[in-house]
KOLDRENRO-143113 format. One record per residue (C-alpha): z, y negated, x negated; residue number from 0. Coordinates in pm, whole numbers. Each point is the difference from the previous one (the first is absolute). Last residue first. Layout:
// KOLDRENRO-143113
> Z / Y / X / NUM
...
END
This chain:
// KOLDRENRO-143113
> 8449 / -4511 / -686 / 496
> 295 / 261 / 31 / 495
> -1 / 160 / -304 / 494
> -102 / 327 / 93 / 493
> -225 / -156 / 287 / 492
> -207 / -164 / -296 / 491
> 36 / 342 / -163 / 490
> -206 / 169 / 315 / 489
> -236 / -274 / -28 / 488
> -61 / 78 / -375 / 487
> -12 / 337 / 54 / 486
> -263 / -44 / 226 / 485
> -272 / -210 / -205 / 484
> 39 / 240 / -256 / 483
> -60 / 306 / 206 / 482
> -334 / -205 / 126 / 481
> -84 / -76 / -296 / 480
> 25 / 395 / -119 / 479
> -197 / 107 / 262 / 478
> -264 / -255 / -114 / 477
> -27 / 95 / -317 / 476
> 10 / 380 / 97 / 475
> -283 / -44 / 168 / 474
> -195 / -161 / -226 / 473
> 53 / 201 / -254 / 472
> -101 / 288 / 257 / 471
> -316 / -186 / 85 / 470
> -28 / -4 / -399 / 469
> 32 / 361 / -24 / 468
> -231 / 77 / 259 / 467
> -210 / -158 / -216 / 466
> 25 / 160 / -299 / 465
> -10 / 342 / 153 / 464
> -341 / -65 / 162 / 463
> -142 / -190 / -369 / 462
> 166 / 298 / -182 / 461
> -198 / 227 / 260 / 460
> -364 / -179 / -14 / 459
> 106 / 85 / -424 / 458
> 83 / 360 / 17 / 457
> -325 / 24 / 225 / 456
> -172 / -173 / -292 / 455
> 108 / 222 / -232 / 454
> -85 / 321 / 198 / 453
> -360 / -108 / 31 / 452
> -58 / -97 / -337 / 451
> 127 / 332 / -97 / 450
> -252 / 152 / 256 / 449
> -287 / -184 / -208 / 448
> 177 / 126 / -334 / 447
> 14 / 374 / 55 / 446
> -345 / 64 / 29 / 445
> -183 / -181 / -256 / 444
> 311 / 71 / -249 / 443
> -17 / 410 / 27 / 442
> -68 / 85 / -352 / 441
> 250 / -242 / -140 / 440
> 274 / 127 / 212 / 439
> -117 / 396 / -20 / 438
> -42 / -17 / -407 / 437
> 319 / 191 / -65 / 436
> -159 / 231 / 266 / 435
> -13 / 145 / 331 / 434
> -176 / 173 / 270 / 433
> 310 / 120 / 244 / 432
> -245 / -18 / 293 / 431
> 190 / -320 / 152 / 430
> 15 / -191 / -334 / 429
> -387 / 58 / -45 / 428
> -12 / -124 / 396 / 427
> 187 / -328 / -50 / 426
> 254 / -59 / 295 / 425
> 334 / 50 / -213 / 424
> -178 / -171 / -251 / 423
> -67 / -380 / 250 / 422
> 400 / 84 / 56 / 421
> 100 / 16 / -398 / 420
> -207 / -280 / -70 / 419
> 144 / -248 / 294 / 418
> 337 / 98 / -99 / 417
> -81 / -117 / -358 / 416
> 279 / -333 / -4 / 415
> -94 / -337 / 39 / 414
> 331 / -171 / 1 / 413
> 208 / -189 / 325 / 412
> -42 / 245 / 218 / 411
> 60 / 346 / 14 / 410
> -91 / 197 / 315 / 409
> -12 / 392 / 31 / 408
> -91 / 129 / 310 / 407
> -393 / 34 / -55 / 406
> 123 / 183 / -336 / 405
> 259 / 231 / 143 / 404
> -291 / 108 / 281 / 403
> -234 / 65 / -242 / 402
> 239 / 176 / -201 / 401
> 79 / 222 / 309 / 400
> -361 / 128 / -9 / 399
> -59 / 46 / -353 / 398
> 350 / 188 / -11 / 397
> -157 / 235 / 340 / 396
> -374 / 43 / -137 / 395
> 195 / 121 / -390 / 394
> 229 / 283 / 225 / 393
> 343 / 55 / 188 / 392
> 31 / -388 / -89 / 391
> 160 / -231 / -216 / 390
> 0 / -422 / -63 / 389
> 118 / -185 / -313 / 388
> 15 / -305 / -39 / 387
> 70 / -123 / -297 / 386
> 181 / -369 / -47 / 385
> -92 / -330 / -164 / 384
> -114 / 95 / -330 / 383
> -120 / -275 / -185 / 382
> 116 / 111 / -325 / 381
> 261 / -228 / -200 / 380
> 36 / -420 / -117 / 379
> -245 / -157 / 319 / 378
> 332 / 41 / 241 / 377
> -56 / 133 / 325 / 376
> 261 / -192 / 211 / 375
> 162 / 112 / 301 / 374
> 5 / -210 / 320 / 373
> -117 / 227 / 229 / 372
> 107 / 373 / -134 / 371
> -141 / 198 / -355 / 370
> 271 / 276 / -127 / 369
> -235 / 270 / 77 / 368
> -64 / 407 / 6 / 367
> -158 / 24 / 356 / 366
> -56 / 361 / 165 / 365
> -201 / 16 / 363 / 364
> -50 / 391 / 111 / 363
> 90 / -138 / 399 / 362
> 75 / -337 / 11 / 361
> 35 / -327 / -239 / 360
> -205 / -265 / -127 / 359
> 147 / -361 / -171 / 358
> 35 / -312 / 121 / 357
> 50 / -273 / -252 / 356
> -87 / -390 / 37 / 355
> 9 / -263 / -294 / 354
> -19 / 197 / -273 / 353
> 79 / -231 / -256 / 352
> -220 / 33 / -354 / 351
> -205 / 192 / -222 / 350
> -406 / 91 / 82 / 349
> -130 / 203 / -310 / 348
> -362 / -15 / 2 / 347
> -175 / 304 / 104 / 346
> -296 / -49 / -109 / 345
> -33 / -294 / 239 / 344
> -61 / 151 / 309 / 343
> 234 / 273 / -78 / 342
> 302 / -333 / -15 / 341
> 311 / 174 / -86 / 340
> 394 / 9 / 123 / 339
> -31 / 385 / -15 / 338
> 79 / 313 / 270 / 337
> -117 / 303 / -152 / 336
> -120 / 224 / 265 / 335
> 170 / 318 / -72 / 334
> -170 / 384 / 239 / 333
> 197 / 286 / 106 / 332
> -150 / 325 / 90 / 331
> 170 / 322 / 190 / 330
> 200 / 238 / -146 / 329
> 30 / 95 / -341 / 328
> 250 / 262 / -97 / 327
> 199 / 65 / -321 / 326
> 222 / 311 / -38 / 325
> -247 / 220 / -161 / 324
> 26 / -235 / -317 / 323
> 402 / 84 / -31 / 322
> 267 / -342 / 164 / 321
> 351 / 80 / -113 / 320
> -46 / -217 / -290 / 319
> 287 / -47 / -207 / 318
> 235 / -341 / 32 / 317
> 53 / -176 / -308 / 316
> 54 / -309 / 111 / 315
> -333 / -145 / -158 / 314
> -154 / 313 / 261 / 313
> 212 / -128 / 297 / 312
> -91 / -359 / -27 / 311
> -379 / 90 / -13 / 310
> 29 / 223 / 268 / 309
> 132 / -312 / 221 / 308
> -293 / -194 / -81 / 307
> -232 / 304 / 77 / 306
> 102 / 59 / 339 / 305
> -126 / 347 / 46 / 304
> -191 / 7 / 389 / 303
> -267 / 193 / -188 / 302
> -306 / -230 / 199 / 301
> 188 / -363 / -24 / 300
> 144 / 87 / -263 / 299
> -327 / 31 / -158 / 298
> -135 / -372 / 170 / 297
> 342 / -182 / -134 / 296
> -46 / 73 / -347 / 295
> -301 / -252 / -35 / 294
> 137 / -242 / -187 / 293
> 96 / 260 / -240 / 292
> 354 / 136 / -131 / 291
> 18 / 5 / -348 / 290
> -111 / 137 / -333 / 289
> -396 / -86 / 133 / 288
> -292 / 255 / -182 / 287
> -317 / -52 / -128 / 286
> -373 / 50 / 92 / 285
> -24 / 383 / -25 / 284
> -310 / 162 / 85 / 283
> -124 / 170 / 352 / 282
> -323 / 178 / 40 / 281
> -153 / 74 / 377 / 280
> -296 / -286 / -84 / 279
> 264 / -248 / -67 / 278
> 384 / -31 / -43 / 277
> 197 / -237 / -145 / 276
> 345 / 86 / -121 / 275
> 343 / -171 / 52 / 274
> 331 / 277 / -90 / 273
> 281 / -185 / 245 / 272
> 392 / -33 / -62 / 271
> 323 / 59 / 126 / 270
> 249 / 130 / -261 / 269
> 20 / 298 / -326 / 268
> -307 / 15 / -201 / 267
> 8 / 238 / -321 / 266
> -263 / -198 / -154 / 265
> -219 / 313 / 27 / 264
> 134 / 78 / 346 / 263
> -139 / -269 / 162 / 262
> -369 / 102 / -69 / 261
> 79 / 311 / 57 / 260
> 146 / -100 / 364 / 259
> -310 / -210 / 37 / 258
> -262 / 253 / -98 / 257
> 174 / 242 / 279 / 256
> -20 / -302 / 258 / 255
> -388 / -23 / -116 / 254
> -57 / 381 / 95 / 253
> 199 / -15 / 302 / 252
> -167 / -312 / 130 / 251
> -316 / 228 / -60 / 250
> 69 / 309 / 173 / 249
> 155 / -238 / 308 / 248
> -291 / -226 / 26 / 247
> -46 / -329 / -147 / 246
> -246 / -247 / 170 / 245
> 207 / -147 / 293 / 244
> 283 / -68 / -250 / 243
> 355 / 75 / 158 / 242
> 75 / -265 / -20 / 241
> -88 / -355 / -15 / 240
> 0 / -287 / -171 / 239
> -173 / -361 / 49 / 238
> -5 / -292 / -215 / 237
> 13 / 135 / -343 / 236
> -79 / -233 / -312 / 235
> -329 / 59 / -197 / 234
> -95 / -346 / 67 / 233
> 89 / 121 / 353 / 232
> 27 / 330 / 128 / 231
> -84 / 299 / 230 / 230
> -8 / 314 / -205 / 229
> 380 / 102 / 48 / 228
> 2 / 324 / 153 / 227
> 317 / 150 / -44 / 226
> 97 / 364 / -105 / 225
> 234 / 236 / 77 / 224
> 371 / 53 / -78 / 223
> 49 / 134 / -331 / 222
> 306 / 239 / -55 / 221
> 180 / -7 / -323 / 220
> 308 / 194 / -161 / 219
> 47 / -18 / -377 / 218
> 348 / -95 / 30 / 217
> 41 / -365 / 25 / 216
> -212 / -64 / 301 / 215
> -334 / -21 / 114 / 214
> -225 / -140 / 292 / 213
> -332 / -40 / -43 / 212
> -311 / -208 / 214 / 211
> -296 / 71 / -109 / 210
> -254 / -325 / 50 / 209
> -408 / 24 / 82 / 208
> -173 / -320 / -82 / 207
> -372 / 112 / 110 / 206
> -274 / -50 / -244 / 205
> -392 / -175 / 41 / 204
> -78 / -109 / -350 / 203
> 231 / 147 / -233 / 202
> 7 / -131 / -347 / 201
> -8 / 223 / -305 / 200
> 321 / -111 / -161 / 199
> 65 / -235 / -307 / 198
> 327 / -147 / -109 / 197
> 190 / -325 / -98 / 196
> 284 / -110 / -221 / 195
> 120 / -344 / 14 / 194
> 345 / 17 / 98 / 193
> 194 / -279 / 173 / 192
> -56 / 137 / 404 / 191
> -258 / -323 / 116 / 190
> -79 / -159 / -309 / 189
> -39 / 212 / -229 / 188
> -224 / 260 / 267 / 187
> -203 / -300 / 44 / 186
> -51 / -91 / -329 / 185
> -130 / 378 / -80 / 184
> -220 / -21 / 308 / 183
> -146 / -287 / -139 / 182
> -100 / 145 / -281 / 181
> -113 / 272 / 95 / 180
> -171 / -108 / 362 / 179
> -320 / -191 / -237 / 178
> -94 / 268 / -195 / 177
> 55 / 202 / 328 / 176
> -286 / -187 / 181 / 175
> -246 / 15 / -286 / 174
> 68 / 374 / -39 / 173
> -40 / 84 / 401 / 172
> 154 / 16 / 326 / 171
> 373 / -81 / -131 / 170
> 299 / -39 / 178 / 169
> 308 / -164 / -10 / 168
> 347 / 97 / 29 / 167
> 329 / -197 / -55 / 166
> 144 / 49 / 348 / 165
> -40 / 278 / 232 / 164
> 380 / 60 / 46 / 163
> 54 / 49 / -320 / 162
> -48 / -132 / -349 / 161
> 148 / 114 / -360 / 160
> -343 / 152 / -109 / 159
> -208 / -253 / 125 / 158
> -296 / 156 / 116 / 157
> -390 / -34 / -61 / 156
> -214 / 205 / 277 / 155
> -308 / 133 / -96 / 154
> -359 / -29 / 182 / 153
> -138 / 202 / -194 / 152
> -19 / 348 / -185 / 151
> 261 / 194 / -180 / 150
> -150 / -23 / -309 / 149
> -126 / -338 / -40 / 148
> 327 / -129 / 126 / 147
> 195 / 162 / -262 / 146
> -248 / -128 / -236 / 145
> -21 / -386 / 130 / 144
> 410 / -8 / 30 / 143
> -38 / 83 / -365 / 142
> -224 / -245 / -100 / 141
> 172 / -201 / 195 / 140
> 342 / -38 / -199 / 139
> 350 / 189 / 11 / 138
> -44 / 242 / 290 / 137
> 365 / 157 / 59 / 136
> -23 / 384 / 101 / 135
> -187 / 286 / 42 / 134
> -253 / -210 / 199 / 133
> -174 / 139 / 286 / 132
> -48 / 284 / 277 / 131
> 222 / -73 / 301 / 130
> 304 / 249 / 9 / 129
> 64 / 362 / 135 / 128
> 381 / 39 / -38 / 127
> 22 / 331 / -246 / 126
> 365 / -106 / -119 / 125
> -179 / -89 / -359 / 124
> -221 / -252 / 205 / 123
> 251 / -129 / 180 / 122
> 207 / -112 / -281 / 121
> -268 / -158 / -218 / 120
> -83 / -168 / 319 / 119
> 316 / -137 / 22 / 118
> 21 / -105 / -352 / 117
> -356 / -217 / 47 / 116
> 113 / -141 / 338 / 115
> 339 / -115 / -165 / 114
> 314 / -14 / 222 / 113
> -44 / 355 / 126 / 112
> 216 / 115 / -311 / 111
> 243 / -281 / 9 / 110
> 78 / 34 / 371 / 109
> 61 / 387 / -95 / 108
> 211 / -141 / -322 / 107
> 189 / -199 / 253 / 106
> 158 / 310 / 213 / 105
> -129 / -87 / 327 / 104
> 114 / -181 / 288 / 103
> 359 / -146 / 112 / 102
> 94 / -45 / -307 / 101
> 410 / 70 / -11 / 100
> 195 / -314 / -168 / 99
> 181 / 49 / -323 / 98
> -108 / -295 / -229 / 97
> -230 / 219 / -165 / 96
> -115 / 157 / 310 / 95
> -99 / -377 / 119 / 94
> -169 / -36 / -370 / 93
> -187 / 298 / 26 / 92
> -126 / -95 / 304 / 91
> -128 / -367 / -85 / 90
> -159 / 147 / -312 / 89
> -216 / 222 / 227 / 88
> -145 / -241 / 228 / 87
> -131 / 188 / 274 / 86
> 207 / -176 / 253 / 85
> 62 / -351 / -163 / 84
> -209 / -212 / 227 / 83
> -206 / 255 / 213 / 82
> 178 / 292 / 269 / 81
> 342 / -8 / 93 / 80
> 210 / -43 / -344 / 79
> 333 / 234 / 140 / 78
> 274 / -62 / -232 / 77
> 312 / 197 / 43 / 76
> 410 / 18 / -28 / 75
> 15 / -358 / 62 / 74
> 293 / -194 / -96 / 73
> -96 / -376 / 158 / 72
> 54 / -131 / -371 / 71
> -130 / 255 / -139 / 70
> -378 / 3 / 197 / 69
> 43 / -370 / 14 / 68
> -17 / 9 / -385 / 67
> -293 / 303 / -17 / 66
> -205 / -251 / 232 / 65
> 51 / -321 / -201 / 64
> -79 / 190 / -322 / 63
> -318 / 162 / 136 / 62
> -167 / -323 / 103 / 61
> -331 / 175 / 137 / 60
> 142 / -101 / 380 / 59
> 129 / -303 / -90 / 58
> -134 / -233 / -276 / 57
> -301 / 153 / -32 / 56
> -81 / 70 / 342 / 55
> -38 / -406 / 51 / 54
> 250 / -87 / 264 / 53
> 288 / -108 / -217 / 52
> 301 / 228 / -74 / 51
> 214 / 305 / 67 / 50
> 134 / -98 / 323 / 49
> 286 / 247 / 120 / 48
> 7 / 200 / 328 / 47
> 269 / 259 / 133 / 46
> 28 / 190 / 368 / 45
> -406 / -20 / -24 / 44
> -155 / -96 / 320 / 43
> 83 / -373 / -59 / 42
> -223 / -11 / -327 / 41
> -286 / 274 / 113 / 40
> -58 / -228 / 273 / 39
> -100 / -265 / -220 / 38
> 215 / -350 / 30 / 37
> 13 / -24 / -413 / 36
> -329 / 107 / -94 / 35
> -148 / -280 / -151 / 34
> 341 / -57 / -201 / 33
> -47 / 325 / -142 / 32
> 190 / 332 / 144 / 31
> 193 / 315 / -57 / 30
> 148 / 252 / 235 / 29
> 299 / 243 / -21 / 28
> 28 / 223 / 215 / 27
> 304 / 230 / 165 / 26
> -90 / 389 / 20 / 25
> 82 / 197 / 316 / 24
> -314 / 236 / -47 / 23
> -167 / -177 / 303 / 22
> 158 / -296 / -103 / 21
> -195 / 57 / -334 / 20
> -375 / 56 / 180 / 19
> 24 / -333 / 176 / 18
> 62 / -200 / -320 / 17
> -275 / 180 / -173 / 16
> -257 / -105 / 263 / 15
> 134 / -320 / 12 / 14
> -78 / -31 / -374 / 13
> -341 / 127 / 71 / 12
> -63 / -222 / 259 / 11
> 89 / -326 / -212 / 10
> 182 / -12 / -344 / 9
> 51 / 262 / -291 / 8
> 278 / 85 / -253 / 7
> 196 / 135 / 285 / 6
> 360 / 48 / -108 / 5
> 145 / 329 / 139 / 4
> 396 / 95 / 103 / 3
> 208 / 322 / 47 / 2
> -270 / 189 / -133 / 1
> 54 / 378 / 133 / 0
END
């Protein structure tokens, strides 16, 4: 086993890793910018080293000041969490290249899933059902108006280099994707440095259904269920959950079996998730993450596996012992996404002190955070705060206890989405399981009023808390005049005055 890991990553996720090597006796190795210098993840780690300003670029994407404090500190690994550098393929060549173990996949599998258009390619010849569109690159609009044409509007323009929902726009007719070409080409430039873009039929009402795999070095894989991830955010996720209240056991068997081909064709050996969407009882390949998900903590949650730690043991060359008929599901387990945003503004990113922390605990009550009072969300990364995560023997119990985590759960100081997640957690579509990519949108007029309501109560309670704090000031001013005032009549007997 490693004898030591650098974590390429910052906030929960690097705690998470830390956590998972002193359970396999490893030492860590963390690295920070100067915006993250007094973050948990720094004083947890039994080594830090700043790696640069706050802006990603010249920290957490600076590959040369990472691979130097990876030698320097003599690491045997490099775990990249999840983001920043983790699917970036050059960046793990070069850290086996300078003879460091990659804690994920072997880089020509990041490289393969890396472009939409190549993935697709990929999936298709495995026999992974995917969304009926372009064959590959569209150069001009004429084009994009063929393709379109044939497989019927609205369409769905993607970036062929994006992820994570961004760099896609959609079409509802020929004027309307005249106009998203171009732009969409810019935007895909701009955002991941490569302008290529394709077309896919575009699915009105789908589910985000996730596959999660586990694989290692010699041909052996298991998947481990599926997530529901429909609930999002400009295409973000906001709430996860598995297993999915939709999918039944013939069919989660069905897409875990398209997964594990799917993997297998790029000869996939780590943690990491097939993404389809699913509609109508058909499912179709969206893409695929080379590294542990966000969401990871809702399916070990249900299997029990750690996932973090598997991940260590598969880059170490461990063999699964694990077979298909092995893995169990029990109960549900539902991730509330915890951000520093503003959902009655869009969702406005809120950065800054939090002023007052308390979080939720109890029965089935799971928090993956570094955030406490005093902390500062910096406006440079994600605005992840924490995810909580609750469980339950079944969907009724995790809906019930997350309630209850949310009510609990105070953060003051930034406007965070707590009041979203809990006005949800009450909604009657979310209750029955009916869900969408669309659900947040689609469900505005009757979310929003009870957000209102839970931001204000957040707000009666800062101005509670705030003054009690003051009478406390005050109190503590005056206790400490008063200790003042008799030390210095206990020196004036000292000296004999």
């Amino acid at each position: 086993m490693f004898e030591k890991v650098l974590i390429a990553n910052r906030g929960e996720i690097a705690i998470r890793v830390v956590r998972a090597c002193w359970e396999l006796g490893i030492k860590t190795v963390a690295v920070y910018s100067e915006a993250d210098r007094k973050s948990l993840h720094v004083s947890l780690a039994d080594e830090a080293y700043c790696i640069g300003e706050a802006p990603a670029i010249k920290s957490y994407l600076n590959m040369e000041a990472i691979l130097n404090v990876a030698e320097k500190a003599g690491v045997d690994a490099i775990h990249p969490g999840y983001g920043f550098l983790a699917e970036n393929a050059k960046f793990a060549r070069e850290v086996v290249k300078r003879g460091f173990t990659w804690i994920g996949p072997h880089p020509d599998a990041i490289e393969a899933m890396g472009s939409k258009i190549n993935a697709k390619k990929i999936m298709q010849k495995a026999g992974v059902p995917t969304i009926p569109g372009s064959d590959g690159a569209v150069e001009n609009v004429d084009e994009a108006i063929e393709i379109a044409e044939q497989i019927g509007f609205p369409v769905a323009v993607k970036a062929s280099a994006g992820g994570g929902g961004i760099g896609i726009s959609i079409a509802h007719n020929k004027e309307e994707l005249m106009e998203v070409i171009e732009s969409a080409r810019t935007l895909a430039k701009n955002a991941f440095g490569d302008p290529t873009i394709f077309i896919e039929k575009y699915l009105d009402n789908p589910r985000h259904i996730e596959i999660q795999i586990l694989a290692d070095k010699y041909g052996n894989i298991v998947h481990l269920g599926e997530r529901e991830c429909s609930i999002q955010r400009r295409r973000q996720k906001l709430i996860e959950e598995a297993p999915s209240p939709i999918i039944d056991e013939e069919m989660r068997e069905i897409m875990g079996e398209a997964a594990k081909k799917g993997a297998k064709a790029i000869d996939y050996d780590s943690v990491g998730t097939m993404e389809f969407l699913y509609q109508d009882g058909k499912f179709y390949f969206l893409e695929m993450n080379t590294r542990i998900q966000v969401e990871h903590t809702v399916t070990e949650q249900i299997t029990g596996i750690d996932l973090v730690k598997a991940m260590i043991k598969v880059a170490d060359g461990e063999k699964l012992t694990l077979k298909q008929d092995d893995i169990e599901f029990r109960g549900h387990a539902i991730q509330c996404r915890i951000n520093a945003e503003d959902p009655l503004n869009d969702f406005v990113p809120s950065p800054g002190k939090i002023r007052l922390y308390r979080s939720p605990g109890g029965p089935g009550v799971r928090i993956d955070s570094g955030a406490h009072g005093g902390v500062e969300i910096p406006p440079y990364y994600d605005s992840l705060i924490a995810k909580l995560i609750t469980y339950g023997r079944d969907r009724e119990e995790a809906i019930a206890r997350m309630r209850r985590a949310l009510k609990e759960y105070v953060i003051i100081g930034v406007k965070t989405n707590i009041p979203l997640h809990r006005a949800i957690m009450e909604e009657e579509d979310f209750i029955k399981g009916n869900l969408s990519t669309h659900y947040i949108e689609k469900h505005k007029s009757v979310l929003m009023p009870k957000v209102k309501k839970y931001v204000a109560e957040t707000v009666d309670m800062y101005k509670v808390l705030s003054d009690k704090v003051f009478e406390r000031k005050k109190e503590v001013v005056a206790a400490v005049s008063g200790l003042s005032m008799y030390i210095s009549e206990i020196m004036k007997d000292y000296k004999g005055e």
